[in-house]
TORTIPA-485962 format. One record per residue: residue number from 1; residue in one letter; x, y, z of N, C-alpha, C in turn. Coordinates in steps of 0.05 Angstrom, whole numbers, plus 5000, padded with zeros to 4 digits. Layout:
# TORTIPA-485962
NUM | a | X | Y | Z | X | Y | Z | X | Y | Z
...
This chain:
# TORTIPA-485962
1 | x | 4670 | 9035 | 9277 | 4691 | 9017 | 9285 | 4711 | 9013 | 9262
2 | x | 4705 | 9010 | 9241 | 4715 | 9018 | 9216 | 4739 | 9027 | 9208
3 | x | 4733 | 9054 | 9215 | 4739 | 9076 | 9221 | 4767 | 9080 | 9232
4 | x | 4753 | 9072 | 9263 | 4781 | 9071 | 9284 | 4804 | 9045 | 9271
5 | x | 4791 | 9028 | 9258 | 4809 | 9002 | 9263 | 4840 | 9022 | 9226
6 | x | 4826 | 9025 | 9222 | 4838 | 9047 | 9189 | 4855 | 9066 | 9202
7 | x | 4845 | 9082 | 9211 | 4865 | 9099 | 9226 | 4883 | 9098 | 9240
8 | x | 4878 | 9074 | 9259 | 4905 | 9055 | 9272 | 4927 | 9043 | 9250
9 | x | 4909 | 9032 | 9233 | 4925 | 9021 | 9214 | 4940 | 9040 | 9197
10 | x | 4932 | 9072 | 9187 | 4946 | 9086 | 9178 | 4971 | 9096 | 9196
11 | x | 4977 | 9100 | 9221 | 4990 | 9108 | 9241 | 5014 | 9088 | 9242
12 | x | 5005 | 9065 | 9247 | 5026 | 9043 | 9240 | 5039 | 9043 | 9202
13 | x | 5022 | 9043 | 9189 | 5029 | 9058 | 9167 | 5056 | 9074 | 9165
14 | x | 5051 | 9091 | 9174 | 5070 | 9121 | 9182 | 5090 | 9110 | 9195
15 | x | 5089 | 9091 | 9210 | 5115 | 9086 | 9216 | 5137 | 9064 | 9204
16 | x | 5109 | 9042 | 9197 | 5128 | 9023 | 9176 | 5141 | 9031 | 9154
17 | x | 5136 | 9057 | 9143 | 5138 | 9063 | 9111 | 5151 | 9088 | 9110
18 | x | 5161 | 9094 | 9134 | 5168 | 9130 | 9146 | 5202 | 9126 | 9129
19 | x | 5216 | 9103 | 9127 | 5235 | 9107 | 9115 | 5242 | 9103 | 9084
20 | x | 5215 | 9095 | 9065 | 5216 | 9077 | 9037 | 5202 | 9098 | 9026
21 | x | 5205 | 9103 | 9002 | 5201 | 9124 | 8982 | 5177 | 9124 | 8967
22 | x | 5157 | 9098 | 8985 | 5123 | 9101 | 8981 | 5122 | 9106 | 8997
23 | x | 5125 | 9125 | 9023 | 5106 | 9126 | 9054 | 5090 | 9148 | 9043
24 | x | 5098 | 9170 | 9030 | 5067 | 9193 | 9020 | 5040 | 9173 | 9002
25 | x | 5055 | 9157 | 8989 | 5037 | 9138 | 8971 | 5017 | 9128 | 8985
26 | x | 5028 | 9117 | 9010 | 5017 | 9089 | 9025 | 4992 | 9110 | 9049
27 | x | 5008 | 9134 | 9044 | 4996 | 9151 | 9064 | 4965 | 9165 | 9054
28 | x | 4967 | 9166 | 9027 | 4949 | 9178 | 9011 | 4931 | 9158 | 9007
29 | x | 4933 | 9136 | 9005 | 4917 | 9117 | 9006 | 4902 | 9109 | 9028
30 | x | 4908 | 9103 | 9046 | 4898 | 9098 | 9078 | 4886 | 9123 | 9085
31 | x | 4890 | 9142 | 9078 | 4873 | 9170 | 9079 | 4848 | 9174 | 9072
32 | x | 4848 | 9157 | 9049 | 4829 | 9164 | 9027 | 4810 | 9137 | 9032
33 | x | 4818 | 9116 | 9049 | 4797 | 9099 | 9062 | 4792 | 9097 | 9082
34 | x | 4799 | 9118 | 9105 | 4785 | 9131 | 9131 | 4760 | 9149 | 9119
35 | x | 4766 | 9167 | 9093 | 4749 | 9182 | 9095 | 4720 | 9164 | 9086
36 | x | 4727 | 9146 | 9064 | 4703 | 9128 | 9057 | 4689 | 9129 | 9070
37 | x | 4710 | 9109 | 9102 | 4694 | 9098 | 9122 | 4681 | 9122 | 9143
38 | x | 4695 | 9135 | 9144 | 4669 | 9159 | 9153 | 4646 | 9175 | 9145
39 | x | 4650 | 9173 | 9111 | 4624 | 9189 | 9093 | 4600 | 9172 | 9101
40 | x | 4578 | 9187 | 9092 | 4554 | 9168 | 9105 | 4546 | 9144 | 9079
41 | x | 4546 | 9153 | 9046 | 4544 | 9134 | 9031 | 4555 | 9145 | 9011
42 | x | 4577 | 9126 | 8998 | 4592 | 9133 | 8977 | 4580 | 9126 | 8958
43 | x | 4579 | 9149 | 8928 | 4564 | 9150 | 8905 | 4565 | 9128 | 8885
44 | x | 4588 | 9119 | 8886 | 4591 | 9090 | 8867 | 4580 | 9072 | 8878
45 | x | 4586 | 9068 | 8909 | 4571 | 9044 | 8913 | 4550 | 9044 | 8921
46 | x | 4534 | 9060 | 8909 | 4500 | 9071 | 8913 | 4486 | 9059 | 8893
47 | x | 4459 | 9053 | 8890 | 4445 | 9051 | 8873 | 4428 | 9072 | 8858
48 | x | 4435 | 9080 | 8837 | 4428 | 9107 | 8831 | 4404 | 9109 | 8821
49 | x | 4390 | 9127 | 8823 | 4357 | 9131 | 8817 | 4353 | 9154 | 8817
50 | x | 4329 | 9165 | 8808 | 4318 | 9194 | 8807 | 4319 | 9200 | 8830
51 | x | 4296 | 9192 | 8854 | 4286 | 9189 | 8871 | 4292 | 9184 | 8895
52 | x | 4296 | 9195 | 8922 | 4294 | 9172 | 8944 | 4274 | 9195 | 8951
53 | x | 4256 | 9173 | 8962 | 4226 | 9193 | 8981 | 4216 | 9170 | 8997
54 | x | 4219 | 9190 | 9016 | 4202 | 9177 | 9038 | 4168 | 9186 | 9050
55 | x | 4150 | 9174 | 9044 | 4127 | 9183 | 9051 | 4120 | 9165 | 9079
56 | x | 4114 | 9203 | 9098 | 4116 | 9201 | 9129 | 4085 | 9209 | 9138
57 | x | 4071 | 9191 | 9149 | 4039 | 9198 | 9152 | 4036 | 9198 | 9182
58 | x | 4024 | 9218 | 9189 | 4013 | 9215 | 9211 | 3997 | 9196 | 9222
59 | x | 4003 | 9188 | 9253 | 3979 | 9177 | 9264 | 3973 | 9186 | 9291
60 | x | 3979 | 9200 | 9299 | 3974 | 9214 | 9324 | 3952 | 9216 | 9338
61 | x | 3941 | 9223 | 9362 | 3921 | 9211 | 9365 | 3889 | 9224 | 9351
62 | x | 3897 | 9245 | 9341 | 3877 | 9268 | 9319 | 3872 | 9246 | 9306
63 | x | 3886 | 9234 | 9288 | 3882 | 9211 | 9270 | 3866 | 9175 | 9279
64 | x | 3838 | 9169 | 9269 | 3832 | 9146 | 9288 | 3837 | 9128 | 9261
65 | x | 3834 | 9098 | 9269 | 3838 | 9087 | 9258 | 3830 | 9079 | 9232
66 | x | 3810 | 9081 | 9227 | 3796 | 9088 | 9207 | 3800 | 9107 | 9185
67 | x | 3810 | 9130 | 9193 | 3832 | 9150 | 9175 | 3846 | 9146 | 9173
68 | x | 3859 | 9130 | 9195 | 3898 | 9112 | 9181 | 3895 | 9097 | 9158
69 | x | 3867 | 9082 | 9156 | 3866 | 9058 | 9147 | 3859 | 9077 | 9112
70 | x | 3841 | 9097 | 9117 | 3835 | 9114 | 9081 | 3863 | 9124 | 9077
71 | x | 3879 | 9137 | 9098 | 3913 | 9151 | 9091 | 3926 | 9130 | 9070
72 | x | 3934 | 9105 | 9086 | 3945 | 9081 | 9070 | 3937 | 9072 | 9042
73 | x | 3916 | 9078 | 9038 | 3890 | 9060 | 9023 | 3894 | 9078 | 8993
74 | x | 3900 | 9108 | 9004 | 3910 | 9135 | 8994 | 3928 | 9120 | 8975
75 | x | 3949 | 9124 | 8992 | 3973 | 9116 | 8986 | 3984 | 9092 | 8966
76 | x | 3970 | 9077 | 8972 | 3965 | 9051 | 8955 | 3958 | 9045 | 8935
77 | x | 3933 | 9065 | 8925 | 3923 | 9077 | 8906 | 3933 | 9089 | 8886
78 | x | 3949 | 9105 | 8902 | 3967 | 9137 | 8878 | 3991 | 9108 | 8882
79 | x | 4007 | 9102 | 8892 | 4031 | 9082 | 8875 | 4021 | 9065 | 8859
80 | x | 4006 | 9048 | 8859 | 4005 | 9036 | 8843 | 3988 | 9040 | 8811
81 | x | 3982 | 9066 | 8811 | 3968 | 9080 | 8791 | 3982 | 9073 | 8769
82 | x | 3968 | 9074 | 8743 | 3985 | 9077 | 8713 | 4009 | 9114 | 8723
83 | x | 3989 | 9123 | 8722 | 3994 | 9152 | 8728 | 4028 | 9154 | 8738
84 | x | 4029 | 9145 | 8761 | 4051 | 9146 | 8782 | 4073 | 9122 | 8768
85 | x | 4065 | 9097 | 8762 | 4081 | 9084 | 8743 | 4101 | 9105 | 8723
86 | x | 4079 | 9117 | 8706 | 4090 | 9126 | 8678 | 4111 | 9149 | 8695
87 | x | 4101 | 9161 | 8717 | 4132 | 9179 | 8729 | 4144 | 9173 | 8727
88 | x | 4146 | 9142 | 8742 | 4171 | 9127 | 8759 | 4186 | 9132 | 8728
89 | x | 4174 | 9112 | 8706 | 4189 | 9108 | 8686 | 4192 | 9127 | 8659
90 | x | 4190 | 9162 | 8682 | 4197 | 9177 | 8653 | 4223 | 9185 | 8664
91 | x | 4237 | 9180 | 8689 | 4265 | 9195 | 8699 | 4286 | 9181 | 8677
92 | x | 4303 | 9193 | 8679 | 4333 | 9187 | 8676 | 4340 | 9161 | 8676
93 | x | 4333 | 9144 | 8703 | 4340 | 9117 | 8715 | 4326 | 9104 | 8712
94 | x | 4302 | 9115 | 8715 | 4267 | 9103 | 8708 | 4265 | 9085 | 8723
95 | x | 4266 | 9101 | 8755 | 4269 | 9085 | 8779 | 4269 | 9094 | 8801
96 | x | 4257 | 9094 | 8826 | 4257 | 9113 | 8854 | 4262 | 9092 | 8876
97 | x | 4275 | 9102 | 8896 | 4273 | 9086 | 8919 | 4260 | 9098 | 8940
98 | x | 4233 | 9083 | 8955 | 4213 | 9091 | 8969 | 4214 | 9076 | 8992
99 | x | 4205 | 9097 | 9028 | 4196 | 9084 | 9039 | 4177 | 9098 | 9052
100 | x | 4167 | 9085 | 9070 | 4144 | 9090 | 9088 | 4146 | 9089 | 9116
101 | x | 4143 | 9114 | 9132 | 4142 | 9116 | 9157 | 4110 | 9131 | 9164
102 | x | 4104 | 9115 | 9193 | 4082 | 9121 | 9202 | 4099 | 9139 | 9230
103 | x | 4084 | 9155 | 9243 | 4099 | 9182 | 9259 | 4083 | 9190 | 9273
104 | x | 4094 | 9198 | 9306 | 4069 | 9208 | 9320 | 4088 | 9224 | 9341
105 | x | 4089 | 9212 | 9368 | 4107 | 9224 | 9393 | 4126 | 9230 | 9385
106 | x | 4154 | 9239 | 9403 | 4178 | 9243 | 9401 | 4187 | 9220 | 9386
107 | x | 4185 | 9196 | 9408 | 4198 | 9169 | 9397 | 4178 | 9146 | 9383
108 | x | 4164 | 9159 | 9366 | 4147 | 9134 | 9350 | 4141 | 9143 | 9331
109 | x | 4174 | 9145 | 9308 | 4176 | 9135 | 9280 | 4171 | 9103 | 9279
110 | x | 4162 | 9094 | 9261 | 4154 | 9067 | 9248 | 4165 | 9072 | 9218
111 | x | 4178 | 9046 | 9214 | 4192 | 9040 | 9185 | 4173 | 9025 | 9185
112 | x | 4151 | 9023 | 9165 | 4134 | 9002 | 9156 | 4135 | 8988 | 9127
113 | x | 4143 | 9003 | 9114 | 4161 | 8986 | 9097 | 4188 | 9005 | 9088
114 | x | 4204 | 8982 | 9095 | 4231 | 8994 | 9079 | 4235 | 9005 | 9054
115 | x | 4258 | 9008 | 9050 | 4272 | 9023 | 9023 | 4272 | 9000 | 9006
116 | x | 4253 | 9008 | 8980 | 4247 | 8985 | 8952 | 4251 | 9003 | 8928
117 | x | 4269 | 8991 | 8913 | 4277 | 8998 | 8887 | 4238 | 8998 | 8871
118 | x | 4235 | 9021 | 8865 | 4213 | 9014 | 8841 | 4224 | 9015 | 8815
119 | x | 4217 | 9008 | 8797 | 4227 | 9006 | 8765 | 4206 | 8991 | 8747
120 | x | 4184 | 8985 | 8760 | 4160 | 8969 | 8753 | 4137 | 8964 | 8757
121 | x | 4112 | 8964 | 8758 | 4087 | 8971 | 8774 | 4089 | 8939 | 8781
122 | x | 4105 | 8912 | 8779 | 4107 | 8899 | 8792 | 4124 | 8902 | 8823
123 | x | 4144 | 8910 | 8817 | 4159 | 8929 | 8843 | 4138 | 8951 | 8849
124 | x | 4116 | 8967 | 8854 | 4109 | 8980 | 8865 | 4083 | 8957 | 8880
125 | x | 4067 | 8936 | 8862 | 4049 | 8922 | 8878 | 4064 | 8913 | 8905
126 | x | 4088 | 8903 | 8901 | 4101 | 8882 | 8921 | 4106 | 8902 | 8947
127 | x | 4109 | 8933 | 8932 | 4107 | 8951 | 8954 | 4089 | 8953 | 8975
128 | x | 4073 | 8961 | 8961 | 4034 | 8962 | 8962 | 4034 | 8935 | 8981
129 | x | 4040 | 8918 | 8981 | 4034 | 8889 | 8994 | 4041 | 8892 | 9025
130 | x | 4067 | 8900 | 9019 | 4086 | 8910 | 9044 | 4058 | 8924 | 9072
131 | x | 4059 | 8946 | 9055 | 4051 | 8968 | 9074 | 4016 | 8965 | 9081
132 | x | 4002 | 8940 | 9064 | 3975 | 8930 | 9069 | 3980 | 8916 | 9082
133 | x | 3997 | 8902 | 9090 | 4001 | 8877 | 9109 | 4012 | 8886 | 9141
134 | x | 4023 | 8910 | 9144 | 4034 | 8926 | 9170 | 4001 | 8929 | 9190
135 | x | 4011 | 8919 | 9217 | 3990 | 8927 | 9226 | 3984 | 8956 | 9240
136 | x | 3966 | 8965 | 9248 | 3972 | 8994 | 9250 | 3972 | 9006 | 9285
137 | x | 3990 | 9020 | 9290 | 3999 | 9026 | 9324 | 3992 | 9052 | 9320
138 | x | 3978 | 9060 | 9342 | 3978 | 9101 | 9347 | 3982 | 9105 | 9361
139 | x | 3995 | 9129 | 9349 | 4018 | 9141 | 9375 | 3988 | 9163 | 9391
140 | x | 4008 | 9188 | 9404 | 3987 | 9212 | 9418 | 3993 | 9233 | 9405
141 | x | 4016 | 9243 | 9409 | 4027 | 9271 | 9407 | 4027 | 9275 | 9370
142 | x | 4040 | 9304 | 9367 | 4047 | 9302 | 9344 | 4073 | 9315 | 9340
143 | x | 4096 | 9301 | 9333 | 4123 | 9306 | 9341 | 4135 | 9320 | 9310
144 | x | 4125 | 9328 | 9289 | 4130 | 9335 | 9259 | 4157 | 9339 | 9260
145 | x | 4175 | 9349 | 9285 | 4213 | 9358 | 9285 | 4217 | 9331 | 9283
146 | x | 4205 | 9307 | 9297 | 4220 | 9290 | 9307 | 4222 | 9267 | 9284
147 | x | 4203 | 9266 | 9267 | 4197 | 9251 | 9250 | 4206 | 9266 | 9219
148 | x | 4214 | 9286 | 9226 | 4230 | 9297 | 9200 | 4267 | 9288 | 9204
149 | x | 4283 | 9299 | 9228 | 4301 | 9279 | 9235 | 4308 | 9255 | 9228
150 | x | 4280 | 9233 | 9232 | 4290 | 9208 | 9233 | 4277 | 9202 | 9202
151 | x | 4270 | 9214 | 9183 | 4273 | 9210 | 9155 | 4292 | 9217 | 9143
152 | x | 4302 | 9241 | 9152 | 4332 | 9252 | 9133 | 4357 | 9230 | 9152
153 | x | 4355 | 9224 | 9165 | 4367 | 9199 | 9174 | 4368 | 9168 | 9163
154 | x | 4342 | 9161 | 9149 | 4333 | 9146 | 9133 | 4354 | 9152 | 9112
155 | x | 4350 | 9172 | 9096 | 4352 | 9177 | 9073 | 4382 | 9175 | 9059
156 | x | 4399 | 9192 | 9084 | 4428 | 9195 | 9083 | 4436 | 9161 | 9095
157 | x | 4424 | 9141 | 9109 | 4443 | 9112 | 9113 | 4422 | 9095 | 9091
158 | x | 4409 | 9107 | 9071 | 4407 | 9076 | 9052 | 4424 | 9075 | 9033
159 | x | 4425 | 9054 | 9011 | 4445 | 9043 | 8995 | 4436 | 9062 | 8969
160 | x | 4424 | 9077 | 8974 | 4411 | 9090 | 8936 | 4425 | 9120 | 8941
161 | x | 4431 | 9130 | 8915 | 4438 | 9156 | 8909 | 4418 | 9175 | 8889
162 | x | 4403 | 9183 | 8902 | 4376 | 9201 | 8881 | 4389 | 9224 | 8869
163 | x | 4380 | 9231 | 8842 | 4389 | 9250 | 8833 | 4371 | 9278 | 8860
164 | x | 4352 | 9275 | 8872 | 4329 | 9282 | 8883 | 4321 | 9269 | 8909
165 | x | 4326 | 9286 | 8924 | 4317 | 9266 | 8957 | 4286 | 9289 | 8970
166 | x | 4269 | 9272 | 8979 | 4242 | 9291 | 8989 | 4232 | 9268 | 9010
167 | x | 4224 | 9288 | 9030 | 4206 | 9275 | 9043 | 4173 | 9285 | 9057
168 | x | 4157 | 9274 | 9041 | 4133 | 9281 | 9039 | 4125 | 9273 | 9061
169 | x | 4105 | 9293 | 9082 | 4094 | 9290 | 9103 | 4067 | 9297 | 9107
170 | x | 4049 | 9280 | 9122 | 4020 | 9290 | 9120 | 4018 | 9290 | 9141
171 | x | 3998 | 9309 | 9155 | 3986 | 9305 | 9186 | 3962 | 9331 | 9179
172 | x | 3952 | 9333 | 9204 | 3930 | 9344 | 9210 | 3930 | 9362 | 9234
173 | x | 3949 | 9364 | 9241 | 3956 | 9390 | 9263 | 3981 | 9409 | 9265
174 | x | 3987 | 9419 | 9281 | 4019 | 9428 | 9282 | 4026 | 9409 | 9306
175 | x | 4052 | 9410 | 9305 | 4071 | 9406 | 9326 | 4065 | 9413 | 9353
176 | x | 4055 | 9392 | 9370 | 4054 | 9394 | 9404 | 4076 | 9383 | 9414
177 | x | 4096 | 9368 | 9412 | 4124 | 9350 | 9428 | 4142 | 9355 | 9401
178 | x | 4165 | 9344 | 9413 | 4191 | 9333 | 9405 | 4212 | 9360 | 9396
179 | x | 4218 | 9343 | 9365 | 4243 | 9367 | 9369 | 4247 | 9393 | 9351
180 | x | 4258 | 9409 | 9368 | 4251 | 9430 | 9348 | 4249 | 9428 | 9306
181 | x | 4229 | 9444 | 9310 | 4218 | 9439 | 9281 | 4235 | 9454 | 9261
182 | x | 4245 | 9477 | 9261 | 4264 | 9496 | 9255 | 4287 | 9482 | 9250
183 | x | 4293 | 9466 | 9274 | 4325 | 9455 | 9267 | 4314 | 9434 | 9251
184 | x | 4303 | 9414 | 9253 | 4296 | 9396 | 9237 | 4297 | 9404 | 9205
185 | x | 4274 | 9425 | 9199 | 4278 | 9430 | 9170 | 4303 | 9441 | 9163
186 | x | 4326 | 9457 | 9179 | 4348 | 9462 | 9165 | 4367 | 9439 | 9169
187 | x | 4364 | 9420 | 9180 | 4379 | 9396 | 9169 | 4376 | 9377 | 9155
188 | x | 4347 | 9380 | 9144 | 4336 | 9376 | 9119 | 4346 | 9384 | 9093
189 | x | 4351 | 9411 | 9098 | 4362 | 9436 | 9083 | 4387 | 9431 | 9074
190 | x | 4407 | 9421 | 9100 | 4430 | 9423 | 9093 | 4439 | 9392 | 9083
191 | x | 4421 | 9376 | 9085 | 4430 | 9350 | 9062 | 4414 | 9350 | 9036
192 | x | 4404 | 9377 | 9029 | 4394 | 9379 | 9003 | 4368 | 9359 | 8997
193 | x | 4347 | 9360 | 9022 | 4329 | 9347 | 9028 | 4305 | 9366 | 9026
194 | x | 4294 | 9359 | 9002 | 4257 | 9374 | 8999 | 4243 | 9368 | 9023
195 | x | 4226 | 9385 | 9033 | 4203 | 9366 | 9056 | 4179 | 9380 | 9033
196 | x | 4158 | 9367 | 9033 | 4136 | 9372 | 9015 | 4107 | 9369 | 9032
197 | x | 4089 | 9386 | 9034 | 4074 | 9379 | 9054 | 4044 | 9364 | 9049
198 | x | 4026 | 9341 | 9062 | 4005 | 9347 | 9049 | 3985 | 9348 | 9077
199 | x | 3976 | 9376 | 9084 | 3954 | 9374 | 9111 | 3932 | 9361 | 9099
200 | x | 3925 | 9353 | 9114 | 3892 | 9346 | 9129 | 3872 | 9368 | 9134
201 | x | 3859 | 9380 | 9127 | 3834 | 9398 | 9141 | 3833 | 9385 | 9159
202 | x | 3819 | 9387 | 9190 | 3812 | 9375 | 9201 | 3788 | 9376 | 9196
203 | x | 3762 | 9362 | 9215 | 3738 | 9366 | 9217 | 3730 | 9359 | 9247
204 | x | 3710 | 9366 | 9259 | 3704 | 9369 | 9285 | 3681 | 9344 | 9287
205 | x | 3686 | 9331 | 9267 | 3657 | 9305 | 9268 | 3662 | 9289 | 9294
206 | x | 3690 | 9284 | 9300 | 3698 | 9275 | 9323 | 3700 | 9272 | 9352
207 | x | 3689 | 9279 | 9367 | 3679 | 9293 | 9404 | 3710 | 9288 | 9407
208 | x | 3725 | 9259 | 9414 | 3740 | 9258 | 9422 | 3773 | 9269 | 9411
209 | x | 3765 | 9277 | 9389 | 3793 | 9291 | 9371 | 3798 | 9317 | 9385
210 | x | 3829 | 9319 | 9388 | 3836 | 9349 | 9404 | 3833 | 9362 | 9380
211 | x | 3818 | 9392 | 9390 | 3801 | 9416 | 9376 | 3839 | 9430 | 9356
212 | x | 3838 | 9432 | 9333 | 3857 | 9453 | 9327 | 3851 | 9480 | 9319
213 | x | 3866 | 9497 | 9328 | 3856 | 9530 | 9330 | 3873 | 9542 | 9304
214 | x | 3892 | 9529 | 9300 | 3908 | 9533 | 9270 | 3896 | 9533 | 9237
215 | x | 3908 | 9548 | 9228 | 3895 | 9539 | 9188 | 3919 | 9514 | 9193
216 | x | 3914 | 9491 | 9181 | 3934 | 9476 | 9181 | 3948 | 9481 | 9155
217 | x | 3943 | 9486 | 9135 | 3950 | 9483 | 9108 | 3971 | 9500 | 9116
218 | x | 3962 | 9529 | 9125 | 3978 | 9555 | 9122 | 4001 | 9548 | 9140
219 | x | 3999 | 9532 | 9172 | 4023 | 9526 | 9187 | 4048 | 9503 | 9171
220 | x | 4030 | 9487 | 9151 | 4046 | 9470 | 9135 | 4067 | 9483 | 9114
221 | x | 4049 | 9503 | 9096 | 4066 | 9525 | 9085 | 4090 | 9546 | 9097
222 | x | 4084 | 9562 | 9130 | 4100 | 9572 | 9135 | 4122 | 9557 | 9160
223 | x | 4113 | 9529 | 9172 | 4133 | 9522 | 9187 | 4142 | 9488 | 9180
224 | x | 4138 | 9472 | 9164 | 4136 | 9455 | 9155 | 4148 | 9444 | 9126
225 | x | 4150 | 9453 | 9103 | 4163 | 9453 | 9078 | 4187 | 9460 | 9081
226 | x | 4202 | 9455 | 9057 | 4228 | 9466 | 9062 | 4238 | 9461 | 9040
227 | x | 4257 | 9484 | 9020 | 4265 | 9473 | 8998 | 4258 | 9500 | 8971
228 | x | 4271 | 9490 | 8953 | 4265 | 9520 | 8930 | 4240 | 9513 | 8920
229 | x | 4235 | 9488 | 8910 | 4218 | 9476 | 8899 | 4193 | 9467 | 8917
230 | x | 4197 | 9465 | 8945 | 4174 | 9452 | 8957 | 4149 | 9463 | 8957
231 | x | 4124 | 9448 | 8967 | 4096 | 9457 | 8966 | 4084 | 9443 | 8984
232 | x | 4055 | 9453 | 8982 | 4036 | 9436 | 8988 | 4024 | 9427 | 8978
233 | x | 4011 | 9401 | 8986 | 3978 | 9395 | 8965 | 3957 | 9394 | 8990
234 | x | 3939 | 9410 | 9000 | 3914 | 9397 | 9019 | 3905 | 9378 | 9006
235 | x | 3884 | 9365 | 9031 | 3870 | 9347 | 9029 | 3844 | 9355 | 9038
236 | x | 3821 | 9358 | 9034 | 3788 | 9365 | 9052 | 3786 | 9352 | 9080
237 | x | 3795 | 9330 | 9070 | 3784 | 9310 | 9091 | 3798 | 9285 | 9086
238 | x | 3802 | 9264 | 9104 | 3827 | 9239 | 9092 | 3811 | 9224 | 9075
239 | x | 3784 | 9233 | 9076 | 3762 | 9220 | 9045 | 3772 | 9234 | 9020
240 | x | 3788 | 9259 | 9017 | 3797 | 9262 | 9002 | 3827 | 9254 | 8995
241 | x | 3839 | 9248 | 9007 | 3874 | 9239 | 9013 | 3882 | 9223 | 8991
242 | x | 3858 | 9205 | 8978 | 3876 | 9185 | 8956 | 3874 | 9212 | 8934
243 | x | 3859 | 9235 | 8929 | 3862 | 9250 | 8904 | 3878 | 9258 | 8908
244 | x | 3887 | 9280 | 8934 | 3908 | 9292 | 8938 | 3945 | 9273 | 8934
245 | x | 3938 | 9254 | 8943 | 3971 | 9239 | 8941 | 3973 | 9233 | 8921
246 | x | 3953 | 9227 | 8901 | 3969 | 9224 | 8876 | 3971 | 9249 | 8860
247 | x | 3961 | 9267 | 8860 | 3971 | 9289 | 8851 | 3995 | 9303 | 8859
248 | x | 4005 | 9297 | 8888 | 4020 | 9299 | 8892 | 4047 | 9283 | 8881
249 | x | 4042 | 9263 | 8884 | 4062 | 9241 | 8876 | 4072 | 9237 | 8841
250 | x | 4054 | 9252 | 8832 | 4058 | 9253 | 8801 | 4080 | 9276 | 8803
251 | x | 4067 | 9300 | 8813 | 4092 | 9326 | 8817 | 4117 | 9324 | 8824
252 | x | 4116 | 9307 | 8846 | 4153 | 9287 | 8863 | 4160 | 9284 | 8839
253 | x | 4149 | 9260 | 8841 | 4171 | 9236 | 8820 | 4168 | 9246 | 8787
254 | x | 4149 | 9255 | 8771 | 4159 | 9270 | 8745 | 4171 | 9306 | 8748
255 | x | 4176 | 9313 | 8773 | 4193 | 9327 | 8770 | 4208 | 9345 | 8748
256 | x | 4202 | 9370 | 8740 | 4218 | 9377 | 8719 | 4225 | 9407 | 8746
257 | x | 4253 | 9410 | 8733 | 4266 | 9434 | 8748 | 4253 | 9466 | 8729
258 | x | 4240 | 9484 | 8754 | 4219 | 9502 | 8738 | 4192 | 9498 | 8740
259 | x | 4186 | 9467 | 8744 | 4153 | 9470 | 8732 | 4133 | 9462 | 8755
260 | x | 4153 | 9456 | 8782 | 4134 | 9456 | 8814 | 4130 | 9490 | 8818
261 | x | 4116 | 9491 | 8839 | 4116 | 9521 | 8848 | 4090 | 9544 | 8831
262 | x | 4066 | 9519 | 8817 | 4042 | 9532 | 8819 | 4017 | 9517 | 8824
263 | x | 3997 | 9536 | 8827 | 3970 | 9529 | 8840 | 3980 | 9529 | 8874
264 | x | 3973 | 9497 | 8879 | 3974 | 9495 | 8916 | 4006 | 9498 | 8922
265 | x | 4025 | 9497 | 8893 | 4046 | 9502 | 8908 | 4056 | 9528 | 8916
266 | x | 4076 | 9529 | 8933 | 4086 | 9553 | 8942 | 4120 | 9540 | 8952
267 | x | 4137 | 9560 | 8946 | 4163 | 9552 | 8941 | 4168 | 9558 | 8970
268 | x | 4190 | 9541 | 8993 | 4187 | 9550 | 9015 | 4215 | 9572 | 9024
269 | x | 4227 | 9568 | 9041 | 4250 | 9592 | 9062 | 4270 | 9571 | 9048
């Protein structure tokens, strides 16, 4: 709305000023604040940081509650680590902006906690607080296009400017619904968006878990990542998930250009 109301106002512009010897002036200006208002976030008025990452976990119905509850617990763990601290605060800014989505069907992204400046393992507890206090919904399907979409969507409307934007994703199957996965990662691609993967092994301990016939690691590596730098990290089992995410999470956020892309990693398309 913005937008339209600027562009009206440049038009009238053009005509009030069509005879005075600023109308290119007046015109260059009003130009140059349509475009503002149409960019998705302008760099000055960003908050700048290493970092924006969004960590996106499955809960689909493969996933019971009990594994949501070790995923999180994961998670909670590796942020608030010395380890993951001393990342945050070896960048440039010595600072990331993080959020958390939980992901399942087409339409059941969950923001469970928003976009928080870290710069402090007190800003990461308050994080940590956030996302222990969410209660937890499961979806069925597993939608991985659809939930990649609505993070690079995240990413491009918050107020931070990362030297580095990634969005780390874990699940335990491939893609049964939503939207194409292909297009998804190249519009990932084309906002200069890492996707980084971390599967799940599955395990069959479960009667009622749908059976997967896939290597998941290997479908994470070839349809899933995305990026020069991206990888994977497996997990055994979501009893293993808090080792894996913080190993992972040390690699994100201390970041050196060159030094991702060995052991579990693999550089993707």
């Amino acid at each position: 709305m913005g937008a339209r109301v600027l562009c009206q106002a440049m038009n009238l512009s053009f005509e009030t000023f069509a005879q005075t010897g600023h109308s290119l002036r007046m015109r260059a200006l009003i130009l140059l604040l349509c475009i503002f208002c149409l960019s998705g976030k302008p760099a000055w008025a960003a908050t700048q940081v290493d970092l924006e990452l969004v960590l996106a976990a499955d809960i689909s119905f493969s996933v019971d509650e009990e594994e949501a509850k070790r995923q999180r617990e994961g998670y909670l763990a590796a942020l608030t680590s010395e380890e993951v601290i001393d990342a945050i605060l070896s960048g440039p800014n010595g600072s990331i902006a993080i959020a958390y989505v939980e992901w399942a069907d087409d339409s059941a992204q969950y923001l469970v906690a928003d976009w928080t400046l870290i710069r402090t393992k007190e800003d990461a507890l308050a994080f940590a607080d956030i996302l222990r206090a969410a209660p937890f919904v499961q979806g069925r399907y597993t939608a991985i296009g659809s939930a990649i979409t609505a993070c690079v969507d995240l990413i491009e409307q918050n107020q931070f400017d990362g030297f580095r934007k990634i969005i780390d994703i874990s699940g335990d199957g491939p893609q049964n619904q939503g939207k194409s996965l292909p297009l998804a990662r190249a519009l990932a691609a084309g906002h200069d968006i890492t996707i980084n993967g971390l599967p799940v092994l599955p395990k069959d301990e479960n009667p009622w878990r749908p059976r997967v016939n896939v290597d998941v690691e290997q479908y994470y590596r070839e349809n899933v990542i995305i990026g020069s730098a991206a990888f994977v990290t497996p997990a055994e089992d979501f009893e293993a998930f808090q080792e894996a995410i913080l190993k992972k999470l040390i690699l994100e956020i201390a970041w050196v250009p060159g030094a991702q892309g060995t052991d579990s990693a693999k550089a993707a398309p």
